[in-house]
VOKOL-772204 format. One record per residue: x, y, z of N, C-alpha, C in turn; residue in three letters. Coordinates in steps of 0.1 Angstrom, whole numbers, padded with zeros to 4 digits, always signed. Example, Ala and Ser with C-alpha at 12.3 -4.5 7.8 and 13.67 -1.06 7.14 Angstrom:
REM residues 2
+0132-0057+0078+0123-0045+0078+0132-0033+0078ala
+0128-0022+0071+0137-0011+0071+0129+0000+0079ser
//
This chain:
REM residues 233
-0272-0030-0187-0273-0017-0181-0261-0014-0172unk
-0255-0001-0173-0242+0005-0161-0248+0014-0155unk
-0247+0017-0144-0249+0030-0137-0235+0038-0134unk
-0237+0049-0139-0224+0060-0135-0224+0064-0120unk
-0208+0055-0117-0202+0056-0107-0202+0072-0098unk
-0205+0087-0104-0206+0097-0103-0216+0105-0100unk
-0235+0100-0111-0239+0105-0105-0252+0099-0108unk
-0247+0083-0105-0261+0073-0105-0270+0070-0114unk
-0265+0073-0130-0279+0075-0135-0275+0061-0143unk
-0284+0051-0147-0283+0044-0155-0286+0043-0164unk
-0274+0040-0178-0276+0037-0191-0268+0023-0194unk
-0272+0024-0210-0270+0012-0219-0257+0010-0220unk
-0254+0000-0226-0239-0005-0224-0233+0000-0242unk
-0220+0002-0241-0217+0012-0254-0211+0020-0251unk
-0217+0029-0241-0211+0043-0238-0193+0043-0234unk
-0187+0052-0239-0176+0055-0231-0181+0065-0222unk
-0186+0073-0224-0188+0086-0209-0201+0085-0205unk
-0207+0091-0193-0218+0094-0190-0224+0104-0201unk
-0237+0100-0205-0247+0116-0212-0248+0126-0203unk
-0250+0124-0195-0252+0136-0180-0243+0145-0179unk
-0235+0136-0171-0224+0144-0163-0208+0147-0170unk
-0207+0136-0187-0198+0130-0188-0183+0126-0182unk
-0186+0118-0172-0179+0111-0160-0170+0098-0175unk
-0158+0101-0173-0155+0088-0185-0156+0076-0178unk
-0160+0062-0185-0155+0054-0178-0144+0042-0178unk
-0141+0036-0170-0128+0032-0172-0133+0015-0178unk
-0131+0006-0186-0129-0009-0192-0118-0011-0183unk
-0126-0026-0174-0120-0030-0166-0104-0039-0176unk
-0109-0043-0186-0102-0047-0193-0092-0039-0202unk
-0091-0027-0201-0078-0018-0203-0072-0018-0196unk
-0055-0017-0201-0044-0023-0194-0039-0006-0184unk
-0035-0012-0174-0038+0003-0159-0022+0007-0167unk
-0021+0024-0172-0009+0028-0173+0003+0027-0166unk
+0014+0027-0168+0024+0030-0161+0025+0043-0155unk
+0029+0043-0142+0032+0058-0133+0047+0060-0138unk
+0052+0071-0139+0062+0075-0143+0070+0076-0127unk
+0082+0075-0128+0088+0081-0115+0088+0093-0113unk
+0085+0098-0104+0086+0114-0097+0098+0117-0098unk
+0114+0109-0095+0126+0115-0093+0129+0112-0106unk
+0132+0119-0116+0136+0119-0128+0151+0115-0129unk
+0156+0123-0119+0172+0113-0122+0177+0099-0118unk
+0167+0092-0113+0163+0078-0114+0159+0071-0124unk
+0158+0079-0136+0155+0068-0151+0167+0065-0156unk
+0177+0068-0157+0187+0061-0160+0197+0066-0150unk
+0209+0056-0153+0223+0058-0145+0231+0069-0147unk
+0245+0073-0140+0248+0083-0142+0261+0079-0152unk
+0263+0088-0162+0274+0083-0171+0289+0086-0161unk
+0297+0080-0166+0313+0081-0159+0318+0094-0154unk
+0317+0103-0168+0321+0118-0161+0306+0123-0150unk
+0295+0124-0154+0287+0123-0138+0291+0118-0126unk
+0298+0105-0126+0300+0097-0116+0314+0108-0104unk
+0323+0106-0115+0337+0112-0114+0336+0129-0110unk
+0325+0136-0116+0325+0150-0112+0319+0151-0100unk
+0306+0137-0098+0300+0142-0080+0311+0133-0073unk
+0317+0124-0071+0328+0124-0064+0337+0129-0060unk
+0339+0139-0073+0352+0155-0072+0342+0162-0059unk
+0331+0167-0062+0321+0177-0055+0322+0170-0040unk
+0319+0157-0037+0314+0157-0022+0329+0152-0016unk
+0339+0147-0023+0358+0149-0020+0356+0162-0016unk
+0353+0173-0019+0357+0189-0018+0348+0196-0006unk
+0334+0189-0007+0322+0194+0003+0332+0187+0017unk
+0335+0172+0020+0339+0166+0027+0353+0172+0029unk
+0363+0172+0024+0375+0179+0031+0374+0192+0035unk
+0359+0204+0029+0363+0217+0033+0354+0217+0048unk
+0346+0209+0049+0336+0207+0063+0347+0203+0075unk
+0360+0189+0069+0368+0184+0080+0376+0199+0082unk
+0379+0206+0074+0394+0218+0075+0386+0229+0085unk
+0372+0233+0084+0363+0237+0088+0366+0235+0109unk
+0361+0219+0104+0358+0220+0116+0369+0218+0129unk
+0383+0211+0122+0393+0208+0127+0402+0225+0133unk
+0398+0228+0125+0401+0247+0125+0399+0249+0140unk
+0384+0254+0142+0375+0254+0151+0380+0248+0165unk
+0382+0235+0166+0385+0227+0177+0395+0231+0180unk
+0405+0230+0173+0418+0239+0176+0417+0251+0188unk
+0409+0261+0178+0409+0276+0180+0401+0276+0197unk
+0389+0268+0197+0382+0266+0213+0387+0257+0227unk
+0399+0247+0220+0408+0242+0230+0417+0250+0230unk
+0428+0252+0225+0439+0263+0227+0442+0277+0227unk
+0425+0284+0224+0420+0299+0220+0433+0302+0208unk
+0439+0295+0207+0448+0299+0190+0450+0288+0182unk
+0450+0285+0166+0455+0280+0161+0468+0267+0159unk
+0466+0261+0165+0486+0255+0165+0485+0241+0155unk
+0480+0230+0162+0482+0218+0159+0475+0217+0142unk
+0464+0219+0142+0454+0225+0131+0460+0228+0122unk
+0472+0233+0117+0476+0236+0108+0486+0224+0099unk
+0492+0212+0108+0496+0203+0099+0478+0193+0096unk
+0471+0195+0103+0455+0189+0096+0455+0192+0081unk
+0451+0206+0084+0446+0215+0077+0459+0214+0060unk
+0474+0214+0061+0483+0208+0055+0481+0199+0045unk
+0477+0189+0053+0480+0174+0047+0462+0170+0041unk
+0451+0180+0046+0435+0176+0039+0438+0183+0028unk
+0442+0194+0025+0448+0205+0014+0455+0197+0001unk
+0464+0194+0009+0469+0183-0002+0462+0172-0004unk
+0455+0167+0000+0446+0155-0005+0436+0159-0014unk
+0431+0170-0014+0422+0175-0023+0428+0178-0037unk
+0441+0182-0034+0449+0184-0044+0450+0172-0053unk
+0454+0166-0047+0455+0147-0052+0442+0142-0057unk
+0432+0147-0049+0421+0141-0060+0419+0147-0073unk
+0422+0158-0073+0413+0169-0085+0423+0169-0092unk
+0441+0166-0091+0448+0160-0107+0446+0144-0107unk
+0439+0132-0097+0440+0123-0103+0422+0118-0114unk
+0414+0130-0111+0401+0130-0116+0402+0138-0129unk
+0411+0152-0133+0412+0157-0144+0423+0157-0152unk
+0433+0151-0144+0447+0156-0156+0456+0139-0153unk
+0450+0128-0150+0452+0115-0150+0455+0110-0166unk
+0450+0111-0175+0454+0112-0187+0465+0121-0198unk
+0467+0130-0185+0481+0137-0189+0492+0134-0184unk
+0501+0125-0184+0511+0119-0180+0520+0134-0176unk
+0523+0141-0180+0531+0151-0178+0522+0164-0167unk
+0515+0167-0172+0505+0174-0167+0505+0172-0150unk
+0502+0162-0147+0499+0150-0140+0509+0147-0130unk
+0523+0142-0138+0535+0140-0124+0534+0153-0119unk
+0535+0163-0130+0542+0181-0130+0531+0183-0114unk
+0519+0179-0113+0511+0187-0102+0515+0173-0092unk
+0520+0162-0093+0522+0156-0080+0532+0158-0074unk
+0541+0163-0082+0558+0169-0075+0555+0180-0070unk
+0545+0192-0074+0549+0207-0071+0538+0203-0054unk
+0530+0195-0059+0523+0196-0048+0528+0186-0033unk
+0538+0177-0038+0542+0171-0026+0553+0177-0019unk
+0561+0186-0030+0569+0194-0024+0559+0206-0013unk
+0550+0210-0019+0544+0220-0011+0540+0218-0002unk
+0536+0202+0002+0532+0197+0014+0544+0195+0023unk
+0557+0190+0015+0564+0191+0030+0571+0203+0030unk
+0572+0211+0021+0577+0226+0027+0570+0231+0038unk
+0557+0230+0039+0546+0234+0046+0552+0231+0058unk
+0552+0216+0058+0551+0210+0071+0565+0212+0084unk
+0577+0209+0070+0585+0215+0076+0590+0226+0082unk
+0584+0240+0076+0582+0255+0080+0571+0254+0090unk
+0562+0246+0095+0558+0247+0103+0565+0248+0122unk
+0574+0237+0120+0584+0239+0129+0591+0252+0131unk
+0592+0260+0122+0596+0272+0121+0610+0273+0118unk
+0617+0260+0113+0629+0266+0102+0629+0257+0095unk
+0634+0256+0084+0640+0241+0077+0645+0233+0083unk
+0642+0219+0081+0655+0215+0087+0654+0198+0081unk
+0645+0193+0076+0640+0184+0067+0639+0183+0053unk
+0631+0195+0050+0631+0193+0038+0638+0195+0022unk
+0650+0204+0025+0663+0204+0015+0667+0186+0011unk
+0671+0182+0030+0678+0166+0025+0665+0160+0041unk
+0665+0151+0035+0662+0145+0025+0650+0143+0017unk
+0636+0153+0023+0625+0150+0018+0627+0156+0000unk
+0630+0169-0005+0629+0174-0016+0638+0162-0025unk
+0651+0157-0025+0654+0148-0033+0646+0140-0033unk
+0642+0133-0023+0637+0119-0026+0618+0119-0032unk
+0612+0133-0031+0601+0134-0036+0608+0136-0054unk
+0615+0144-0056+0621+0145-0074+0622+0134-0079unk
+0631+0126-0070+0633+0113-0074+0624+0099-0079unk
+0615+0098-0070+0602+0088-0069+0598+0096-0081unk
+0591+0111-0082+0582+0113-0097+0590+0113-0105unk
+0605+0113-0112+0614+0113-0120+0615+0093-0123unk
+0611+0089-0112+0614+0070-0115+0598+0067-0122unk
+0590+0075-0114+0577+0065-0124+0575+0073-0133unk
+0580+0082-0137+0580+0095-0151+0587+0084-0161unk
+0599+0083-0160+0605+0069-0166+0602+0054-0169unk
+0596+0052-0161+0583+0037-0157+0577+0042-0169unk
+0562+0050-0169+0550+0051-0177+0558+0057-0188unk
+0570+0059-0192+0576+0069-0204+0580+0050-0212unk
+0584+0044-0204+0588+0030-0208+0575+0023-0213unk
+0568+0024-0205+0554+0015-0206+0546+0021-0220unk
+0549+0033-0221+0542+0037-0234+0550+0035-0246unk
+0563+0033-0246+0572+0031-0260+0572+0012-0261unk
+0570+0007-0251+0569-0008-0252+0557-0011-0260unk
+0560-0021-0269+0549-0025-0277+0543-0036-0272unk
+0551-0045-0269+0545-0058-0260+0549-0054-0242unk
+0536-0050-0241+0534-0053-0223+0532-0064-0215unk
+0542-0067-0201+0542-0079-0199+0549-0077-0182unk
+0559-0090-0187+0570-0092-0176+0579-0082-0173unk
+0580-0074-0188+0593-0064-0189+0589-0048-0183unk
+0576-0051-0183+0567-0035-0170+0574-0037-0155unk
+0571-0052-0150+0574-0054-0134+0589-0053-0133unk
+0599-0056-0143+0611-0056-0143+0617-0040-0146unk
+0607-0034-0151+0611-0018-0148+0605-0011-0136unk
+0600-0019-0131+0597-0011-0117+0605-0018-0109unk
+0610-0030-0110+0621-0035-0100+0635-0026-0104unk
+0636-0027-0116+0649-0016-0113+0646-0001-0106unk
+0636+0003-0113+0631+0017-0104+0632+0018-0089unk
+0626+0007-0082+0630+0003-0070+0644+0002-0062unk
+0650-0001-0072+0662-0008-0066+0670+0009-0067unk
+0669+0014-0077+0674+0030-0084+0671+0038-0065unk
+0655+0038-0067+0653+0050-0054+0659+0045-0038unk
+0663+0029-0039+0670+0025-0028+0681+0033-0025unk
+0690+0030-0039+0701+0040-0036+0703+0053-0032unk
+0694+0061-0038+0690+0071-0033+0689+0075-0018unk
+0681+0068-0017+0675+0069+0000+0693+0069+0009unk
+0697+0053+0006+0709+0056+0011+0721+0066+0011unk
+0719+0069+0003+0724+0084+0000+0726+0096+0005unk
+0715+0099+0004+0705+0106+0012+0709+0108+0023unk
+0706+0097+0037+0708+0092+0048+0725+0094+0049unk
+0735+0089+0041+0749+0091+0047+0753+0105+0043unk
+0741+0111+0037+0745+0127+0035+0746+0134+0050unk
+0730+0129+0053+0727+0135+0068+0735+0130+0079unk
+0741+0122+0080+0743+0115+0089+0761+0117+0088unk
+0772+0114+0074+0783+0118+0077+0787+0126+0067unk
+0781+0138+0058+0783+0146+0052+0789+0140+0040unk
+0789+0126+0035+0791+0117+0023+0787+0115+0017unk
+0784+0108+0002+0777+0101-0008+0781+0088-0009unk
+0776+0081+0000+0784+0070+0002+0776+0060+0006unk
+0773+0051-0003+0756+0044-0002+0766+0028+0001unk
+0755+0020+0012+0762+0009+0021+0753-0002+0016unk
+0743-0001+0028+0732-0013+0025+0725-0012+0014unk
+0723+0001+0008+0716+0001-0001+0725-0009-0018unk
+0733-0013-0020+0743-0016-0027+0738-0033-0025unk
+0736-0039-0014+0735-0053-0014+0716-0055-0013unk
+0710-0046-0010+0696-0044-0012+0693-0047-0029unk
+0701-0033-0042+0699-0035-0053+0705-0046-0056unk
+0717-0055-0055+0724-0068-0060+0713-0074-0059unk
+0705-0075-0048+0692-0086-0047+0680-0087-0059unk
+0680-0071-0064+0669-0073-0072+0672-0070-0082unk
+0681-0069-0084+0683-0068-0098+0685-0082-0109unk
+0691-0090-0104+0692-0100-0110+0677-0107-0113unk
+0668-0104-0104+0651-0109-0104+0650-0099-0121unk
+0652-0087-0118+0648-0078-0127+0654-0085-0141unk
+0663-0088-0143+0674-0095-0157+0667-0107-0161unk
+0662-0118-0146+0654-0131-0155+0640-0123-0157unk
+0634-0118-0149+0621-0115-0155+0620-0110-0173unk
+0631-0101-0172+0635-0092-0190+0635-0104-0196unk
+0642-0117-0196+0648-0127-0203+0635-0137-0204unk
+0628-0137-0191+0617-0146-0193+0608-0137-0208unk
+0603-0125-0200+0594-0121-0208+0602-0123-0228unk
+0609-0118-0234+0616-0119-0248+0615-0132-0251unk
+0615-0142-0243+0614-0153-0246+0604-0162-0249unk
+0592-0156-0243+0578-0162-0243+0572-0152-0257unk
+0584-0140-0256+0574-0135-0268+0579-0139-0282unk
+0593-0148-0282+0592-0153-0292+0584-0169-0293unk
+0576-0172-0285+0571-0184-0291+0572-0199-0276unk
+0581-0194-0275+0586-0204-0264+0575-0213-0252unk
+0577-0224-0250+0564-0232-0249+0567-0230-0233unk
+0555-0230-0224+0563-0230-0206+0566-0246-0205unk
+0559-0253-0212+0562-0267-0203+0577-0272-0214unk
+0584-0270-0221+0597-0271-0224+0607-0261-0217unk
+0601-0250-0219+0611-0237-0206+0610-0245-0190unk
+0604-0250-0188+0605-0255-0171+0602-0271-0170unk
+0608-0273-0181+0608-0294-0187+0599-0298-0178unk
+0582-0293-0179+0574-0297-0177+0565-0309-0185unk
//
């Protein structure tokens, strides 16, 4: 005999429900269901573009809250605007930089095309801040063309190479040694109205020859070449 938990009445064993009140009852010996989770977007993970879009969103929630608030502080210390504006500058551009390295990262062109326009527009900014030019013609605007014109060339290299290797780091060593001169350049422009590059000349002699064995190592190992006979190991 059972008695219903509900509303006491006792019957024979058999039943699934009460006759009365039909109260069902539970077999201790059925297995207790699973509870589902309540937060649904807890049953599975979030795929890569989920990942990559809420990181774009709280990058954007987070830099517009800092521009926000940096603003503000400004405006109630100094009752005007001043300092706040190279902040405000340089968070501007950072959002910039996130949102082509999240969407247009796989457009090599696409891609340098918004880091050049946009680093120029950061130091135009900054330098008009001052209230004339006086920076950014020489040497900031060359030497930003330059850097995205060297790794435009890098990743233009790295994509027509069929074996990647030694001969990647040896094109960034020349790239390197390339924007050295530059800089020098640059610098004896400002300084004696010349093109007339000094240190930078014994800087590149230094790396370049690194750059020559590494090319020579790498062609060599890709024909076959054993390391412990190359270094009579």
């Amino acid at each position: 005999m059972k008695t219903c938990p509900k509303c006491g009445i006792e019957h024979e064993s058999g039943y699934s429900e009460c006759p009365l009140c039909h109260n069902r009852f539970v077999d201790e010996t059925d297995p207790i269901p699973e509870r589902k989770s309540a937060i649904t977007g807890l049953e599975k993970p979030l795929t890569r573009k989920e990942t990559v879009n809420l990181f774009w969103e709280l990058s954007g929630v987070l830099h517009f809250s800092s521009l926000i608030m940096i603003f503000f502080i400004d405006l109630i210390i100094n009752k005007l605007p001043g300092w706040s504006w190279y902040a405000i500058s340089g968070l501007t551009a950072s959002f910039i930089y996130i949102t082509l390295i999240v969407f247009t990262a796989r457009k090599p062109v696409i891609f340098l095309s918004g880091i050049l326009l946009n680093t120029c527009a950061l130091l135009f900014t900054l330098d008009m801040l001052n209230g004339t030019l006086t920076w950014f013609v020489v040497p900031a605007l060359p030497l930003a063309v330059f850097l995205i014109l060297f790794i435009a060339m890098i990743i233009l290299f790295s994509k027509l190479t069929l074996h990647k290797g030694l001969n990647i780091i040896a094109a960034v060593s020349v790239g390197i040694a390339a924007y050295i001169i530059v800089i020098d350049v640059c610098i004896s422009w400002i300084e004696h109205r010349t093109f007339s590059p000094t240190w930078s000349i014994v800087v590149a002699s230094a790396i370049l020859p690194f750059a020559l064995f590494l090319l020579y190592f790498h062609y060599r190992l890709k024909r076959g070449t054993s390391l412990r006979k190359f270094f009579h190991l």
